[in-house]
C-alpha positions, 0 to 999 in steps of 0.5 A, a space after each residue: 500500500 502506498 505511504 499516503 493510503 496508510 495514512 489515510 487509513 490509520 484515519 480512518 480506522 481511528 474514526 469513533 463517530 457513528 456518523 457526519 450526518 446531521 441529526 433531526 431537528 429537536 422540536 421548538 417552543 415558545 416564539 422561535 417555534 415555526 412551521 418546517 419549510 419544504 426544505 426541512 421536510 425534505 431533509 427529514 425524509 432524507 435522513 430517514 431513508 439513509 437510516 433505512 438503507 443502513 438497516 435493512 429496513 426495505 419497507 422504509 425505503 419503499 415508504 421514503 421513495 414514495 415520500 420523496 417522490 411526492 415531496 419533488 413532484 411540488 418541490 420549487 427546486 426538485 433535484 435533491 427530491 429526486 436524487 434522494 427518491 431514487 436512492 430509496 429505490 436504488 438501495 431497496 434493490 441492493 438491499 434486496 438483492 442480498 434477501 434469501 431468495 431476493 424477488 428479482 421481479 422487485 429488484 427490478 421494478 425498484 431500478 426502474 423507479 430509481 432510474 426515472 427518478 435520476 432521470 427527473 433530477 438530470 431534468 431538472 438540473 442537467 449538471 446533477 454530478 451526483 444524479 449522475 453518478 447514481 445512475 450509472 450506479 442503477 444502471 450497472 445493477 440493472 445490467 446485472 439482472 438482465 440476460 445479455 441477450 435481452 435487447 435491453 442489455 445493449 440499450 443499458 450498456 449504451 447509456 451507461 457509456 454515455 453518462 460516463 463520457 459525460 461526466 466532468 473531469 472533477 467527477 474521477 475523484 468522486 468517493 461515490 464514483 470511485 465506489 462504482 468503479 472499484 466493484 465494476 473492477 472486481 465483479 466485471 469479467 475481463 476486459 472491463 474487470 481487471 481483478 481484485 488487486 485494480 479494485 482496491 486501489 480504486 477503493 483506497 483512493 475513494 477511501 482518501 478521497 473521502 477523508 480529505 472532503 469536508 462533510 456538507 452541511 446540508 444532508 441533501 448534498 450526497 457525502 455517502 461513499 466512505 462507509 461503502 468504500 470500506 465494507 467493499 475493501 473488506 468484501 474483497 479482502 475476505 475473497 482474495 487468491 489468499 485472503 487477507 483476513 485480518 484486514 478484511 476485519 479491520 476495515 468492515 470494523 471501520 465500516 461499523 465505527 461510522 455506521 453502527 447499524 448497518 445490518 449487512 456489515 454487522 449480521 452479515 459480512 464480519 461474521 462471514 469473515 470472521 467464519 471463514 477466518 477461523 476455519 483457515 487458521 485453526 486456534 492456536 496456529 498463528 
């Protein structure tokens, strides 16, 4: 690893907060009492289907996108709406994705509803970065759930390359896109996929790009990104050719420091790891 990424993760792994996100509005009295403008409902929503997302709550995801939803459809400014709706929906299907058996047929209506929704944001404000990035996210996962000889799959294929091509410059060192590029790395066959090794470097420049990015003050500006950097990191390191156990531990651990709910990571990937771990170095052989 080199120098500066060490660094950046003995930052990270030394992170005690649960999370930068803002919290909800404590109630008001008295004369300072006034009713929540369209922009505090908003927020509101938004920091409910963020927490949603990290729990695993799928029926709170699917009440947030419609809330979310509504809230654009009146919304003097509907970009942050839209975007936030489409990522209920966007993260419904990951969520989804992971249940046994995951309903394929509502993991793909859900990237449908994200996808419009992305879509409706970019029409709103077609130099949405971040609605962009989410998009080729949606459209990725689509991919994945389309047979490659479904027309559809070439349809995707195109549009996904054209929001890429897009994109600003500045975008190549957005955490988010860096997250979507590093499990296209991993997950991709080859000649798009270029292996575990290439996908981890993707992650640690996401993972510093993300500590050195001061946190917005408003949750409808998209700052996700470092605890999905992470629990990807670990994902991979668990399933190297020769698994790095250890830091596999290490960074869904750091994951947890900054979510501390998050159901996957908590009741899913660290104890599978943590499994597979003890079953290749029996007690006592270290």
């Amino acid at each position: 690893m080199k120098p500066s990424l060490v660094a950046a993760f003995a930052a990270v792994l030394s992170l005690s907060a649960c999370t930068s996100l803002p919290s909800r509005e404590a109630g008001c009295t008295g004369t300072s009492c006034r009713p929540p403008s369209s922009h505090d409902v908003i927020r509101t929503a938004i920091v409910a289907v963020i927490d949603a997302d990290y729990r695993a709550d799928l029926a709170g995801l699917r009440r947030g996108a419609r809330t979310l939803s509504g809230l654009a459809r009146s919304a003097a400014q509907p970009t942050a709406a839209y975007y936030w709706s489409g990522y209920a929906d966007w993260r419904f299907a990951i969520n989804a994705a992971n249940e046994d058996p995951p309903d394929r047929a509502a993991i793909r209506a859900a990237l449908a509803t994200a996808s419009a929704a992305y879509q409706e944001a970019l029409a709103a404000d077609p130099g949405h970065v971040e609605s962009q990035i989410a998009l080729i996210g949606v459209i990725g996962m689509q991919l994945f759930f389309t047979p490659q000889d479904d027309p559809a799959f070439r349809t995707l294929m195109d549009a996904g390359a054209r929001i890429s091509k897009a994109l600003p410059p500045s975008a190549k060192q957005n955490p988010r896109l860096l997250w979507l590029r590093g499990g296209t790395e991993f997950f991709a066959p080859p000649p798009v996929g270029r292996g575990a090794e290439a996908a981890m470097n993707t992650y640690f420049r996401g993972i510093a790009n993300a500590i050195s990015t001061p946190a917005p003050a408003d949750v409808a500006e998209p700052s996700w990104g470092l605890p999905e950097l992470l629990m990807s990191a670990a994902y991979v390191s668990a399933r190297l050719e020769d698994p790095d156990w250890d830091a596999a531990e290490r960074y869904a651990q750091a994951a947890l420091r900054l979510r501390g709910d998050w159901h996957y990571v908590k009741e899913v990937l660290l104890p599978d790891i943590r499994s597979k771990k003890l079953r290749e170095i029996p007690s006592g052989s270290e």
